[in-house]
C-alpha positions as CSV (number, residue, x, y, z in Angstrom):
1,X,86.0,98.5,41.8
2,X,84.5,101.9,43.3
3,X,86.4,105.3,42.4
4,X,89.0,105.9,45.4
5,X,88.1,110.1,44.0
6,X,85.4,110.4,47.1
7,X,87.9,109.1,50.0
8,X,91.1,110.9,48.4
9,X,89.0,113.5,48.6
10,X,87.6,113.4,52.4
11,X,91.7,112.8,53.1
12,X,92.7,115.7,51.8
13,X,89.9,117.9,53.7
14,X,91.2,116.2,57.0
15,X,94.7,117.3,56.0
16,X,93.7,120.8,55.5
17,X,92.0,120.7,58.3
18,X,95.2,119.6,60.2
19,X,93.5,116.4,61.6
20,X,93.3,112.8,60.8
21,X,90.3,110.7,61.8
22,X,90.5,109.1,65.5
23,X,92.4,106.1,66.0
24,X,91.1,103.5,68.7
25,X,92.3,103.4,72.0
26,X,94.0,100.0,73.3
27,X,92.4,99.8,76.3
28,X,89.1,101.7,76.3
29,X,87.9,99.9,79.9
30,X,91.2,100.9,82.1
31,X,89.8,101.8,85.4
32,X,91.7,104.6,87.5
33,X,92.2,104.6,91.1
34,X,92.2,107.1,93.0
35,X,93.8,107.2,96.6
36,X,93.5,110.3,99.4
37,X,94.3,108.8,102.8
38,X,94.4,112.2,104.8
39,X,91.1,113.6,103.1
40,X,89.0,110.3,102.9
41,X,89.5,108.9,106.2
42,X,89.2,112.4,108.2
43,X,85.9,112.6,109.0
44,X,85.4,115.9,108.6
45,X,87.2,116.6,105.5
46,X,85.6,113.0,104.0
47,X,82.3,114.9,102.2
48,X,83.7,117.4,100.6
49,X,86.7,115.5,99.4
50,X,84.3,112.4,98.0
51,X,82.0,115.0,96.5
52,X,85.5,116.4,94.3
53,X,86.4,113.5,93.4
54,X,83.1,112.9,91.8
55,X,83.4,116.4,90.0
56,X,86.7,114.8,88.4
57,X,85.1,111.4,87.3
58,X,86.3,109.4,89.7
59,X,84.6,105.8,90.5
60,X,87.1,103.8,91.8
61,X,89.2,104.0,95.3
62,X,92.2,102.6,96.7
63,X,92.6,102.4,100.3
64,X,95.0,100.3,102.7
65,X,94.0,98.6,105.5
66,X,96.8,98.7,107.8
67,X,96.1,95.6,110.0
68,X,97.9,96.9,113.1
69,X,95.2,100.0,113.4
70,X,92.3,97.8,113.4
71,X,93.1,94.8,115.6
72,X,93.2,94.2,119.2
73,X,96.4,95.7,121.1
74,X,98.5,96.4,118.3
75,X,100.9,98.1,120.3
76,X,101.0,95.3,122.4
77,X,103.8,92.3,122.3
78,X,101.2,90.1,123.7
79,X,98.4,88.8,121.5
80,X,95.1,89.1,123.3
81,X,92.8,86.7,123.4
82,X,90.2,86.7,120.8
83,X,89.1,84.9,117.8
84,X,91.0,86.9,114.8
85,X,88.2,85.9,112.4
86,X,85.3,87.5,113.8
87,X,84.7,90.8,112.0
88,X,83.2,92.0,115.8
89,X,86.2,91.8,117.6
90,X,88.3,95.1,115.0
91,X,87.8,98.5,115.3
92,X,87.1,99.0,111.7
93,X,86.8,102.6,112.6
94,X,87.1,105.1,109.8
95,X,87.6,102.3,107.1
96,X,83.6,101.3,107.8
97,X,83.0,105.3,107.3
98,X,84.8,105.5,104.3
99,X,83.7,101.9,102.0
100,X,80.1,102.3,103.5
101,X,80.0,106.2,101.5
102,X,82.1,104.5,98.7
103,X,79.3,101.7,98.3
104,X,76.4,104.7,98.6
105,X,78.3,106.1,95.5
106,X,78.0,102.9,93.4
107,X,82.4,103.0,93.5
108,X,84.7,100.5,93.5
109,X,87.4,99.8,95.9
110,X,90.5,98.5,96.1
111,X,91.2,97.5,99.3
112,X,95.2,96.8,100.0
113,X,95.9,94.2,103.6
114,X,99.1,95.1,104.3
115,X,102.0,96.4,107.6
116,X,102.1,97.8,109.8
117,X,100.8,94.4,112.0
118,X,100.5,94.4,115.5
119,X,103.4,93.5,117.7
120,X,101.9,90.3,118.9
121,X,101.4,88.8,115.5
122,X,105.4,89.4,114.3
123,X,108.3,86.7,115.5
124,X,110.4,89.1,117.7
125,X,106.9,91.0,118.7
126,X,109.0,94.2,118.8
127,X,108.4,96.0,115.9
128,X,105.5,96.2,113.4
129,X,107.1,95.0,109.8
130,X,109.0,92.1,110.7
131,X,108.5,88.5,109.9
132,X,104.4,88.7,110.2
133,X,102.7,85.4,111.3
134,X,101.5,83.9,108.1
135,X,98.8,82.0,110.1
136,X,97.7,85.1,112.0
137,X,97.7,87.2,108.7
138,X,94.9,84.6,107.4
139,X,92.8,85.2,110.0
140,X,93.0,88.6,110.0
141,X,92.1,88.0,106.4
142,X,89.1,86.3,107.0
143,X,87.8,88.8,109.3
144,X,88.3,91.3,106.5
145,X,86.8,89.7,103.9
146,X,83.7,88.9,106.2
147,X,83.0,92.3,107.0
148,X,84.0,94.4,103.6
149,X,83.1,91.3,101.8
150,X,79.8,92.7,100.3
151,X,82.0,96.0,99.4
152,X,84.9,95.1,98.1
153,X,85.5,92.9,94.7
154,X,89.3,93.7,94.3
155,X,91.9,92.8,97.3
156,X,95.3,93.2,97.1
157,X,97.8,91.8,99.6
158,X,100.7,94.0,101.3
159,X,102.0,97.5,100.3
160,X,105.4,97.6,98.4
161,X,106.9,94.8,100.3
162,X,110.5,95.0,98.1
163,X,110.6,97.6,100.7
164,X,111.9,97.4,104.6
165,X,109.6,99.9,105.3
166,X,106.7,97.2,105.0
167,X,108.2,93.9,105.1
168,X,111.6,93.1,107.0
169,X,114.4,91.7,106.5
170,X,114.4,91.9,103.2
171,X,118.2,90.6,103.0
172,X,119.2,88.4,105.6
173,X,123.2,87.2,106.0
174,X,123.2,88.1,102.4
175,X,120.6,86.3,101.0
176,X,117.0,87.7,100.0
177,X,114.4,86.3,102.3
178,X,111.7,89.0,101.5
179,X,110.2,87.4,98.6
180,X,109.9,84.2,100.6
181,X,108.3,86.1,103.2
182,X,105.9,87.7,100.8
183,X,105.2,84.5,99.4
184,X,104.0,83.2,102.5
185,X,101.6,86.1,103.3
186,X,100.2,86.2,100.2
187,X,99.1,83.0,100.3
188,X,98.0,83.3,103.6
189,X,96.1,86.3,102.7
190,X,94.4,84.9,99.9
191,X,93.5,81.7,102.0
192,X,92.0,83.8,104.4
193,X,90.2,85.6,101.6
194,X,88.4,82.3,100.1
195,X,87.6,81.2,104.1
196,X,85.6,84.5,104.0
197,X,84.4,83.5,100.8
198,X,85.5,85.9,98.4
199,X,86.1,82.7,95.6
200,X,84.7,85.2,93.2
201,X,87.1,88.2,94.0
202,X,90.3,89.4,92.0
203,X,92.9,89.1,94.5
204,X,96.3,90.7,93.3
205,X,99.9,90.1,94.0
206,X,102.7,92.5,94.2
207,X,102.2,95.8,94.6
208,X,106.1,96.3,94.1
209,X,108.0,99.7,94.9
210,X,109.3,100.9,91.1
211,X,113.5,100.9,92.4
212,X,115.7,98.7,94.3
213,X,118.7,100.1,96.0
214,X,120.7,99.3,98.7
215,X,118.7,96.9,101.3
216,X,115.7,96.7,99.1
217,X,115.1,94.6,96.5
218,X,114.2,95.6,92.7
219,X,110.1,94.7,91.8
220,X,111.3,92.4,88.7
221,X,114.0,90.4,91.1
222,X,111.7,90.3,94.2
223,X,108.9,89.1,91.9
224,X,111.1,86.4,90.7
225,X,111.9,84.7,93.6
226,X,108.7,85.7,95.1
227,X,107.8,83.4,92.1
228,X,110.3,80.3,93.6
229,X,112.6,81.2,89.8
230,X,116.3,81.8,88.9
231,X,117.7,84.6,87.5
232,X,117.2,82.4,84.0
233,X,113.8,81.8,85.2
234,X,114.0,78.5,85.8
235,X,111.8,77.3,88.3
236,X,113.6,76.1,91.9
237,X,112.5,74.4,94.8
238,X,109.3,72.5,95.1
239,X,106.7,75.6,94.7
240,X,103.3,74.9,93.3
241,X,102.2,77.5,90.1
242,X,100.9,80.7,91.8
243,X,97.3,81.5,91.3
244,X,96.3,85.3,91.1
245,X,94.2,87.5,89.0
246,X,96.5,90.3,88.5
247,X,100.1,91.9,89.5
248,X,99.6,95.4,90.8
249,X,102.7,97.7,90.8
250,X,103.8,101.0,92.0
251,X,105.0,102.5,88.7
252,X,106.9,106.3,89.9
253,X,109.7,107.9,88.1
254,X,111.8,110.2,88.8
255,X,111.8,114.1,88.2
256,X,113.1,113.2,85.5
257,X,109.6,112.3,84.1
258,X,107.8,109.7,82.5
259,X,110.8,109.6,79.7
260,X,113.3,108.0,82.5
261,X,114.3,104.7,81.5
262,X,116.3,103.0,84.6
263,X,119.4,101.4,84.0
264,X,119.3,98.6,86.3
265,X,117.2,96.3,83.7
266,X,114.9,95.0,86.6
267,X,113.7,98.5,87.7
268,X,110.2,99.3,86.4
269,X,109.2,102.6,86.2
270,X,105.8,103.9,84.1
271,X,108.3,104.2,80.5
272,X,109.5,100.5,81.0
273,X,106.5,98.8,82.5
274,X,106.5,96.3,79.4
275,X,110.0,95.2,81.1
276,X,107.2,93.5,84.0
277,X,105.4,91.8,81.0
278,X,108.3,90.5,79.9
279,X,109.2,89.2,83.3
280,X,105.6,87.4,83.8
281,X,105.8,85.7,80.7
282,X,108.7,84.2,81.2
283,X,107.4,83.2,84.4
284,X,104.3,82.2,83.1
285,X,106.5,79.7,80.5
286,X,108.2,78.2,83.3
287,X,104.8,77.7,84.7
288,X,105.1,79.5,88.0
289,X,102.0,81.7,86.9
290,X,99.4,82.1,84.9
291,X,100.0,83.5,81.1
292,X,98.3,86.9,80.4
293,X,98.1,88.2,84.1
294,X,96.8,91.8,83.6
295,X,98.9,94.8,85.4
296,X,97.6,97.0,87.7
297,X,99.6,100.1,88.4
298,X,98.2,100.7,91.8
299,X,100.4,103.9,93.2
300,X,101.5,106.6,90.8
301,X,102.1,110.6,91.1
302,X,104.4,112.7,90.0
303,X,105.8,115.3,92.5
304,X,106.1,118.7,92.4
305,X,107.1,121.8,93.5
306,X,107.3,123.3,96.7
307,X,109.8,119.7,97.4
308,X,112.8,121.4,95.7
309,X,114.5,117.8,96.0
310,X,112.3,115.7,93.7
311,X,109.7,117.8,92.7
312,X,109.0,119.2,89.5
313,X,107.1,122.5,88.0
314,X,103.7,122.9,88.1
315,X,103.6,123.0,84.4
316,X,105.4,119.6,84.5
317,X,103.8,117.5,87.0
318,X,100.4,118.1,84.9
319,X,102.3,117.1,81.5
320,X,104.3,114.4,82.8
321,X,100.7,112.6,85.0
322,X,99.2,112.5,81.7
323,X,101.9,111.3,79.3
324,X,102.1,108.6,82.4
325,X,98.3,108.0,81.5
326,X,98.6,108.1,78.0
327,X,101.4,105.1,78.4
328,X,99.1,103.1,81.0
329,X,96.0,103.3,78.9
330,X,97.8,102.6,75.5
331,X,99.6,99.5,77.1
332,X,97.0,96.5,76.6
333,X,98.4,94.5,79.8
334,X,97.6,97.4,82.0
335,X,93.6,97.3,83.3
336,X,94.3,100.3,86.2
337,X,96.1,103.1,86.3
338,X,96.1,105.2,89.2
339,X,96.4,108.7,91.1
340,X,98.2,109.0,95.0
341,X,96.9,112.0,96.6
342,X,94.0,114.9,96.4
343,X,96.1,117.3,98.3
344,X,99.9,117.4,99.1
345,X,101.6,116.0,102.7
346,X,102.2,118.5,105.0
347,X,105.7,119.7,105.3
348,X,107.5,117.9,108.1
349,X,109.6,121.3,108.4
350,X,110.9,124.8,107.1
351,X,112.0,123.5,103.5
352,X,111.9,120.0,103.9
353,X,109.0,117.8,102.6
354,X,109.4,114.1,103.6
355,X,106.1,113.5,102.2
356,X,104.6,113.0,99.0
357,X,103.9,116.3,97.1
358,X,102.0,114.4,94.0
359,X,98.5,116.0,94.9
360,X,96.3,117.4,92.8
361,X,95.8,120.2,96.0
362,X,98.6,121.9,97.6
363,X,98.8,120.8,101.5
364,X,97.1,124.1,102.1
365,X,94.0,123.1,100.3
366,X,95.3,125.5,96.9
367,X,94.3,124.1,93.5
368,X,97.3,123.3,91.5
369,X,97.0,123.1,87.3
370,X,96.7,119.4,87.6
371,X,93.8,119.6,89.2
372,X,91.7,121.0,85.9
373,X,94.6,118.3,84.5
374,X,93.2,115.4,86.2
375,X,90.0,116.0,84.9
376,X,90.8,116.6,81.3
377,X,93.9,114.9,80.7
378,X,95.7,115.5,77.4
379,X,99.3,114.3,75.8
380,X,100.3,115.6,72.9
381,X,102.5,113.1,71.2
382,X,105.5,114.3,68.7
383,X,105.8,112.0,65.9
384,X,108.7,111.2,63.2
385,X,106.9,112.6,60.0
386,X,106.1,116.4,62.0
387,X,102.7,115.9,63.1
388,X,101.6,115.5,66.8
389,X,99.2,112.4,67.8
390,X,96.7,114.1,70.5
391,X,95.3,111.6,73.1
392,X,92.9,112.8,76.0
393,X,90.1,112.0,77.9
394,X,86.8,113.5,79.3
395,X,87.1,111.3,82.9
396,X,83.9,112.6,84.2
397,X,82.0,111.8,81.1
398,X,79.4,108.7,81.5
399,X,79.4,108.1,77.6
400,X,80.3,109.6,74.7
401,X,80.9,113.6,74.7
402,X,81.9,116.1,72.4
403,X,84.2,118.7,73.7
404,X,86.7,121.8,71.9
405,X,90.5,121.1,71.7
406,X,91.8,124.1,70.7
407,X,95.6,125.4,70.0
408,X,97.9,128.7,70.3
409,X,100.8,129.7,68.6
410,X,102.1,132.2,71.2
411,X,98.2,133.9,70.6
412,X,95.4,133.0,72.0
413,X,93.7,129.7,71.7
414,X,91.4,128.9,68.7
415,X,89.4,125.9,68.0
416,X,90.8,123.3,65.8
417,X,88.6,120.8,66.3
418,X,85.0,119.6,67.7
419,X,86.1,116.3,69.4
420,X,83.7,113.4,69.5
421,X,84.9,111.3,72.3
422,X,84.0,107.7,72.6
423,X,82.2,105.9,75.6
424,X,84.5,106.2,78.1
425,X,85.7,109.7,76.9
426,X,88.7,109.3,75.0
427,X,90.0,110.0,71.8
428,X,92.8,110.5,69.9
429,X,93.6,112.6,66.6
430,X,96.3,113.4,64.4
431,X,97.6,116.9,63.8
432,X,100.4,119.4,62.4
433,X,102.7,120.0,64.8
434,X,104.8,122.9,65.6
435,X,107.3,124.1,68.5
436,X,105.4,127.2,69.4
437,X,102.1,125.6,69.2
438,X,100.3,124.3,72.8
439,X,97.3,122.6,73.3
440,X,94.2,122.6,75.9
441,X,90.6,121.0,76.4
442,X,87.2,122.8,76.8
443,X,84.4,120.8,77.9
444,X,81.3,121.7,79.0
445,X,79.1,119.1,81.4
446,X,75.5,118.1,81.0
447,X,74.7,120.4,84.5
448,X,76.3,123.6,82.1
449,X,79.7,123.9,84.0
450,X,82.3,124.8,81.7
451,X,86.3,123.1,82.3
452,X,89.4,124.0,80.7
453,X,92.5,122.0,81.0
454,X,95.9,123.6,81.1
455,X,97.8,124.1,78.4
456,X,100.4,121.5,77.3
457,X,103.6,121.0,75.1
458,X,104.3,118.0,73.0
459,X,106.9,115.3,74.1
460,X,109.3,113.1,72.6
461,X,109.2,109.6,73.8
């Protein structure tokens, strides 16, 4: 048997050194999406906003194809008459702009079908969210998939339709009719999908809000019937097993961070996201679904300030985004994580921000720390025996980088370490802790530009 002396030995250096060799990630491959309605689909702001995103290693979009803006008199209550599945009769408009520069980058896209539809295609034809056509939905889906077919590989059908913003009624004379609803158009959607002939594409279902509340369904409930299964997930009614190659979810919290655990057990926000495993597996035993569906987490920002309401600090919203990462990428069911927004809403008033305030950019175009954040995410992780595990990632790096993390005890920052990421720029260490101490990145990037991230705290989770 070989003397243990030599690795007893290296051990002991590591501990000096405060460090412990790099564990492996879970989930090396998780792709990140990253969506920016107001700066990718203005023409004039599309360049320079494409050409950041680069800078911060992004590769893959999300956008939504609202199916009212495209088609023939949306406005209108009375369908026109055209043949829905010709590509030739939409105004694609800035959607063509946007996927054709996507595709000149060599990016991926996720492209969501979802509300608002046009007047004509709903059953009172007065409104834009209520009871879609199924039947006109699949032909809208065809069109789609015939003329982004040779750019798009991932589709995802409707926008957080637990919510009556998207999909109504969601409760009708007391009973839940949404997730029969969404049922319909998903499989409509998908049908439409394979007419185009996208057999080969991942078409996903869901793309759930995180919170039910009063005239909105929870994800995990809406899912379930969605899913034709009881409460005890037993399957009802005469629905065939649901084919699909992924469940994509809008995983928020609140300001209270990424530590919030909900206390309605079928909420799902980013701590509890295993709760939406749990949920498919048992679906997938009753055989309403396939076992092992991966999770995409589709939507996600955290909000800061100026929204007084439910944002948080600057300092926060870059800690909390990538402890949110650090969860995703460590949670093998989840293949996508993602990022809403390069730059905040607008205000909609003095001191009041109906918007989303999870950019990476103020509204006026200001940098905020996430920014630098985004780039170089890191979570610093307290554990039980007083060390910190340290997980971050190099998101623009192509392969495997070194780069500095350094610490500060209320000083400045020193080097504790070289870091040696792997492929996809990742790593994680262990290290001594301490309640003064904060971290940060340094890397520099094969052009010679030097980033620093900001510096963060470690959590308890």
């Amino acid at each position: 048997m070989p003397s243990l002396r030599p690795v007893l030995l290296a051990f002991v250096a590591l501990i000096l050194l405060g460090l412990t060799a790099p564990a492996a990630d879970a989930r090396p491959g998780q792709e990140m999406t990253f969506e920016a309605p107001r700066d990718l689909l203005d023409p004039a702001k599309r360049d320079a906003a494409l050409a950041e995103l680069d800078s911060l290693g992004v590769t893959n979009l999300r956008v939504i194809l609202r199916w009212k803006d495209v088609a023939p008199g949306g406005d209108s209550s009375a369908r026109p008459q055209f043949d829905a599945t010709d590509p030739a009769a939409y105004g694609w408009g800035q959607y063509d702009a946007l996927l054709g520069a996507a595709k000149a980058r060599g990016w991926n896209v996720l492209l969501t079908l979802s509300s608002p539809v046009p007047k004509w295609a709903t059953a009172s034809k007065r409104d834009t969210v209520t009871r879609p056509d199924p039947q006109e939905f699949r032909q809208f889906a065809t069109a789609a998939g015939r003329h982004f077919g040779d750019q798009v590989s991932t589709w995802s059908i409707w926008n957080e339709p637990n919510l009556p913003d998207f999909l109504r009624p969601q409760i009708s004379r007391g009973k839940p009719v949404g997730p029969t609803l969404y049922r319909e158009l998903y499989l409509a959607g998908r049908a439409g999908l394979l007419d185009a002939g996208q057999a080969g594409d991942r078409i996903l279902f869901g793309e759930t809000a995180p919170k039910g509340s009063t005239g909105r369904l929870t994800p995990i409930e809406f899912l379930r019937r969605a899913l034709c299964l009881s409460t005890k997930y037993v399957k009802q009614g005469s629905c065939e097993k649901l084919v699909t190659e992924g469940v994509a979810h809008h995983a928020y919290t609140t300001r209270q961070g990424p530590s919030f655990v909900p206390k309605n057990p079928d909420d799902v926000t980013i701590r509890v996201v295993p709760r939406l495993s749990k949920a498919l597996d048992k679906a997938a035993k009753a055989g309403a679904i396939s076992a092992d569906v991966p999770l995409y987490l589709t939507e996600f920002g955290i909000q800061s300030v100026p929204d007084k309401l439910f944002g948080v600090s600057l300092l926060q919203q870059n800690e909390y985004r990538a402890i949110s990462e650090r969860i995703a990428w460590e949670n093998p069911r989840v293949v996508a994580f993602s990022q809403y927004l390069l730059r905040d809403d607008d205000a909609t008033g003095e001191n009041s921000y109906g918007g989303f305030e999870t950019g990476l950019r103020f509204a006026n175009g200001k940098a905020k720390p996430s920014l630098q954040g985004f780039r170089l995410p890191l979570a610093v992780k307290k554990r039980k025996d007083g060390r910190v595990s340290i997980w971050g990632l190099v998101r623009p790096a192509r392969a495997a980088t070194s780069a500095e993390l350094q610490v500060s005890t209320g000083g400045a920052f020193r080097t504790l370490k070289t870091i040696t990421t792997d492929a996809r720029g990742s790593f994680t260490v262990l290290s001594a802790g301490g309640s003064k101490k904060r971290w940060r990145l340094k890397w520099t990037s094969p052009a010679g530009t030097t980033y620093t991230s900001p510096a963060v705290r470690a959590y308890v989770i």
